[in-house]
N, C-alpha and C positions, 0 to 999 in steps of 0.2 A: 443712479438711485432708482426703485423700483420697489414701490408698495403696493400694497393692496389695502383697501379700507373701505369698512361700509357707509353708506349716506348719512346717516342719520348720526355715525361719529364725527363725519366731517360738516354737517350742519353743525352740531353743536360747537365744534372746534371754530366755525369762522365766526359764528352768533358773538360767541367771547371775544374773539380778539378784533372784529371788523369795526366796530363804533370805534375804538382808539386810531383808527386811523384817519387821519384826517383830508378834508375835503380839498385843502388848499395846501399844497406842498412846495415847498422849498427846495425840494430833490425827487427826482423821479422814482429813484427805488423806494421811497418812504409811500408811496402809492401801492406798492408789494407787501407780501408779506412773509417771511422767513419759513419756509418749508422743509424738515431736517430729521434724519431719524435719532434713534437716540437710545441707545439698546434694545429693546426689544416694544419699545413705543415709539411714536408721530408727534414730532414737539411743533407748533407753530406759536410763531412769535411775531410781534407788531410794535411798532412806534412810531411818537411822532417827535421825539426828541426830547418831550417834556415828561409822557409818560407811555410806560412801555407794558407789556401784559403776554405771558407765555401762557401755555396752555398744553397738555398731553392729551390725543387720545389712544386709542385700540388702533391697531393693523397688523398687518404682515410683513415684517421687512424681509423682503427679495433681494436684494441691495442697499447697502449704507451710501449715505448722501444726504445733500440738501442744495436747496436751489429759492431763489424769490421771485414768487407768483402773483401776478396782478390779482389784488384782491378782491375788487369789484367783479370783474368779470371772470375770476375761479366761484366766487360765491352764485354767482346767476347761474353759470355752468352746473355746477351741484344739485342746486332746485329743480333743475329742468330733466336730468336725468333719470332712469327707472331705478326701484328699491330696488336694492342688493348693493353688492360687491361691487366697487370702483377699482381700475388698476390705474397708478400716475407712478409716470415715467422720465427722470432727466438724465441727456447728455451730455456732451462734451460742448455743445454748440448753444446752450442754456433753453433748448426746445422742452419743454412741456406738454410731453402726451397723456392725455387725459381718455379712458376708455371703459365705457360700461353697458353690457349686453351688445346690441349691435351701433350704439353711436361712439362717434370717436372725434376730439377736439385737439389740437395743438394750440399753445401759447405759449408763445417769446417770454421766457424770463428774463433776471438777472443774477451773477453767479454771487452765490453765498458771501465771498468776501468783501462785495458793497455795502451789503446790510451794517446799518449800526448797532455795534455791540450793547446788549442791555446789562446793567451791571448784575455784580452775584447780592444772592440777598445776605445784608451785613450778618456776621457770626458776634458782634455785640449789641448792648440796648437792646433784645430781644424779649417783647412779653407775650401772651398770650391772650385771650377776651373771650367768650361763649360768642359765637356767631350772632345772637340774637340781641346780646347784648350792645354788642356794637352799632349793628343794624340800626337800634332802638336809639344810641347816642349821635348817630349822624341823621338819624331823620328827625329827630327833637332840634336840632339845631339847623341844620342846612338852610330853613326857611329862612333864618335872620341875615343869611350872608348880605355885605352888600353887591351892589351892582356898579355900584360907580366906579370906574376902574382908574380912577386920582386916585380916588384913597384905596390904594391897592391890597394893602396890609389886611383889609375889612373883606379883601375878596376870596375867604376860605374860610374854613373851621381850625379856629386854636384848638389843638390837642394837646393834652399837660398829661404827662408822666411821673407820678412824684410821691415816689417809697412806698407804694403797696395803692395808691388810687387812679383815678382815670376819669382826668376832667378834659370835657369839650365845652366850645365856646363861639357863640359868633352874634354880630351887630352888623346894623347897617348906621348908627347913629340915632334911631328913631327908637329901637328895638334892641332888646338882648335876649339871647335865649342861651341857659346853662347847666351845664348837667354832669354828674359826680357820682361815679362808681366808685365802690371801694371794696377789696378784699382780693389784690389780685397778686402772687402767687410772686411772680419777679419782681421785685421794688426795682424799677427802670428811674430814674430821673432823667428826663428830657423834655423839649416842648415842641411843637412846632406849628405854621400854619400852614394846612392842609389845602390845595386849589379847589373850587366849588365842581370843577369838571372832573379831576381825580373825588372826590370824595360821591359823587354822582355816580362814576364807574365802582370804585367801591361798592357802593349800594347794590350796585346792577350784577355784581360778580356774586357777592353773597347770596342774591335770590336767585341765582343759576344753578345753584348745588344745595338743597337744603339737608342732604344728608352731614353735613360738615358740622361739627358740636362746633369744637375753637377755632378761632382766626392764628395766625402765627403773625404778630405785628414787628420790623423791626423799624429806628428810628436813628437817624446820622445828622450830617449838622446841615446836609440840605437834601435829603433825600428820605421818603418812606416809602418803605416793604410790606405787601402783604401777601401772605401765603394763604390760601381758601382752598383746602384738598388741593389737588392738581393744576391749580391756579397758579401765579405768580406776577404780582401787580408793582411795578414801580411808579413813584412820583416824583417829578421836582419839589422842593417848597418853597412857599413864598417868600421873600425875603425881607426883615423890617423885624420891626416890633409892636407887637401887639398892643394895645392898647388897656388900662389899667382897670377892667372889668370888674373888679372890686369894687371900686367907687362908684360905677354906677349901679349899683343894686342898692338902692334903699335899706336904713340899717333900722330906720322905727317907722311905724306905720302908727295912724291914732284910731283903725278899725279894720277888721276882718269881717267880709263876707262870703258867705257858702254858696256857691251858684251849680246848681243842676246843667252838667257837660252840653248835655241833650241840647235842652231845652232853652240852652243859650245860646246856643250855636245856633238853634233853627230861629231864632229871633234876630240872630244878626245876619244870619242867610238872609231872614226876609227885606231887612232895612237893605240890606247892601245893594237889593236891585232898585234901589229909587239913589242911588249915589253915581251913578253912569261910569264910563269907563276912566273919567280924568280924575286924580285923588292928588288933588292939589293939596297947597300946607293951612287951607281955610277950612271953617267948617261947615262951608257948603259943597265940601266930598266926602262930611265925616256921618258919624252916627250919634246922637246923643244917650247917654245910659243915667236913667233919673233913677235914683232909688228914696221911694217913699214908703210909709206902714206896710210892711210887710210884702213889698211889691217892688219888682224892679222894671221900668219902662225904657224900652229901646226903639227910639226913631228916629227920623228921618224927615228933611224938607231940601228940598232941592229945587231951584228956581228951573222952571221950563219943564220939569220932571213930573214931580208931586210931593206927596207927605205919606207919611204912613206910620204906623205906632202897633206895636206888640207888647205884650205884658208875661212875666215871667213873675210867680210866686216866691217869695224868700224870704226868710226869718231876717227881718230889719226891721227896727226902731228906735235908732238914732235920727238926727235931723235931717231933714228932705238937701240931696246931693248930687249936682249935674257934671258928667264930664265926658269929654266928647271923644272919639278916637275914628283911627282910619281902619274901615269894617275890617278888611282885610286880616289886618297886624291880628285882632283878638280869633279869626276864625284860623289862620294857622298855628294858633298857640291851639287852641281848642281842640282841631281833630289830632292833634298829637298826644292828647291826654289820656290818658291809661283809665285812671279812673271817673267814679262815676259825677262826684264833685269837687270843683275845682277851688279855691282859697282865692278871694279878689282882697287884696289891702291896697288900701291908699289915705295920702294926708289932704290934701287939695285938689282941688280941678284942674291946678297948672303944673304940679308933680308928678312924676311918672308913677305907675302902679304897680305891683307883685299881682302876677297869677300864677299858682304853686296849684299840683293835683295835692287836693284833701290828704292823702296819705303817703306821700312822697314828697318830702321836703327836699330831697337831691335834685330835684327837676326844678329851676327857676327860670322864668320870663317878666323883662320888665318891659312895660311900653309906656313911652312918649303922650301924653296926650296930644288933642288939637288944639290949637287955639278957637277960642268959644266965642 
């Protein structure tokens, strides 16, 4: 093999594929990374068995081939040399000459038929999504994933497929955040739960190329595909079943309030630095939100800490209403909100709450109170 390729396509080329590989391996060539030409383009490809990610860039192909290149230290290699033209070279002996202007590197590979095959992306269950739109449904949700990795089933985003819409979904048990597209083009039915590291790369590929209008999404009974221009992303999925997110969204509420995005968010900004870094399940790590005439008051007491209190204007006057939360949960719901005011309903102090953006009823988030 014998290419020629500029720096700056082969930065972008490992940018992509370098994060999916992982730090702690199980097999020595998973430390590598797939280097192969591929008609008149430079494919590199990565895995770590869970989830795998191709990539095309620009070169020259001088000779067909491919060979697997320590990742880490092809990428350092890259940085360090001068702009222009790179030539990389492999033999029969799996040596890697790497040469550009007057410096020149060798690195030991291993031969092409070590690497683990990535599969092909499925040719059924295949829909479509605007790049932004997607974008827009794993970042509204990713927040809620759990972390607890017992309850493993809670550790991704539910993705639902079903006759023309496109719902995501994810909880940690405290928390729900939900959200529903509709008008898309292949009525796909399928579901699955998305790993919080795959749906993380996802993100991370999409904002790599923002020329790219649609996503090319495909979906199997344990694997998702996604194509992002020149991209190609595979995932395992997690295994289990989801949990019956219908039931926890609140079906009547006995009041609606309108809260200014801003101007609640900076109110709970402000309480959340007198809660310290422990957010226990008491509400001496929460924040309390009183609403009285026309006022909504957000604060805070905190033993060893301090107090503190902000006031926030709002059309209320129903009865004076205390409930307490963990600051956190409400400021990730909040900077994900699109618009300018957000919908708060709730029935009691010790009932979870609806925070819906004013004018997007597709976007739902329920939280847990604290106990008070």
């Amino acid at each position: 093999m014998r290419v020629i390729c500029a720096k700056d396509e082969l930065l972008r080329g490992m940018q992509i594929i370098q994060p999916v590989i992982a730090s702690k391996i199980t097999l020595p060539v998973l430390s590598n990374f797939l280097f192969e030409t591929d008609g008149q383009r430079i494919k590199l490809s990565a895995t770590d068995l869970e989830i795998g990610v191709t990539c095309y860039i620009k070169g020259e192909i001088q000779k067909e081939g491919g060979i697997t290149i320590p990742a880490k230290r092809f990428a350092d290699i890259i940085k360090e040399l001068p702009n222009g033209d790179i030539e990389i070279k492999a033999d029969e002996t799996n040596q890697v000459n790497i040469k550009a202007q007057k410096s020149k590197f060798i690195l030991m590979g291993i031969e092409k038929k070590e690497y683990p095959a990535l599969p092909d992306f499925p040719n059924e269950n295949i829909f479509f999504l605007k790049r932004e739109v997607l974008n827009s449904m794993f970042k509204k949700t990713i927040f809620a994933v759990s972390k607890d990795t017992q309850r493993y089933v809670l550790n991704g985003v539910y993705f639902i497929a079903d006759e023309g819409s496109v719902k995501a979904v994810s909880t940690d048990g405290r928390r729900l955040a939900y959200i529903c597209v509709e008008g898309i083009e292949n009525k796909v039915v399928n579901k699955a739960i998305i790993p919080t590291k795959a749906v993380n790369d996802i993100l991370r590929l999409i904002a790599s190329d923002e020329k790219v209008e649609k996503v090319k999404i495909g979906l199997t009974d344990n694997l998702i595909s996604v194509e992002i221009g020149d991209i190609s992303f595979q995932s395992k999925l997690i295994e289990g079943v989801f949990p019956n997110y219908e039931q926890v969204i609140p079906k009547k509420t006995i009041s609606k309030i309108k809260l200014n995005v801003a101007n609640t968010m900076s109110a709970v900004k402000q309480m959340a630095l007198l809660t310290g870094d422990r957010l226990s399940a008491d509400r001496s790590s929460s924040v309390k939100f009183s609403f009285e005439k026309n006022k909504m008051i957000i604060s805070a007491n905190t033993v060893g800490l301090g107090s503190g209190e902000a006031e926030v204007d709002i059309d209320y006057s129903n009865e004076l209403f205390d409930i307490n939360f963990n600051p956190n949960y409400i400021k990730d719901i909040l900077q994900n909100m699109d618009d300018e005011n957000a919908v708060f309903a709730y029935t009691t102090s010790q009932n979870p709450i609806i925070l819906t953006p004013e004018k997007d009823n597709n976007y739902i988030c329920v939280v847990m109170p604290m106990r008070s």
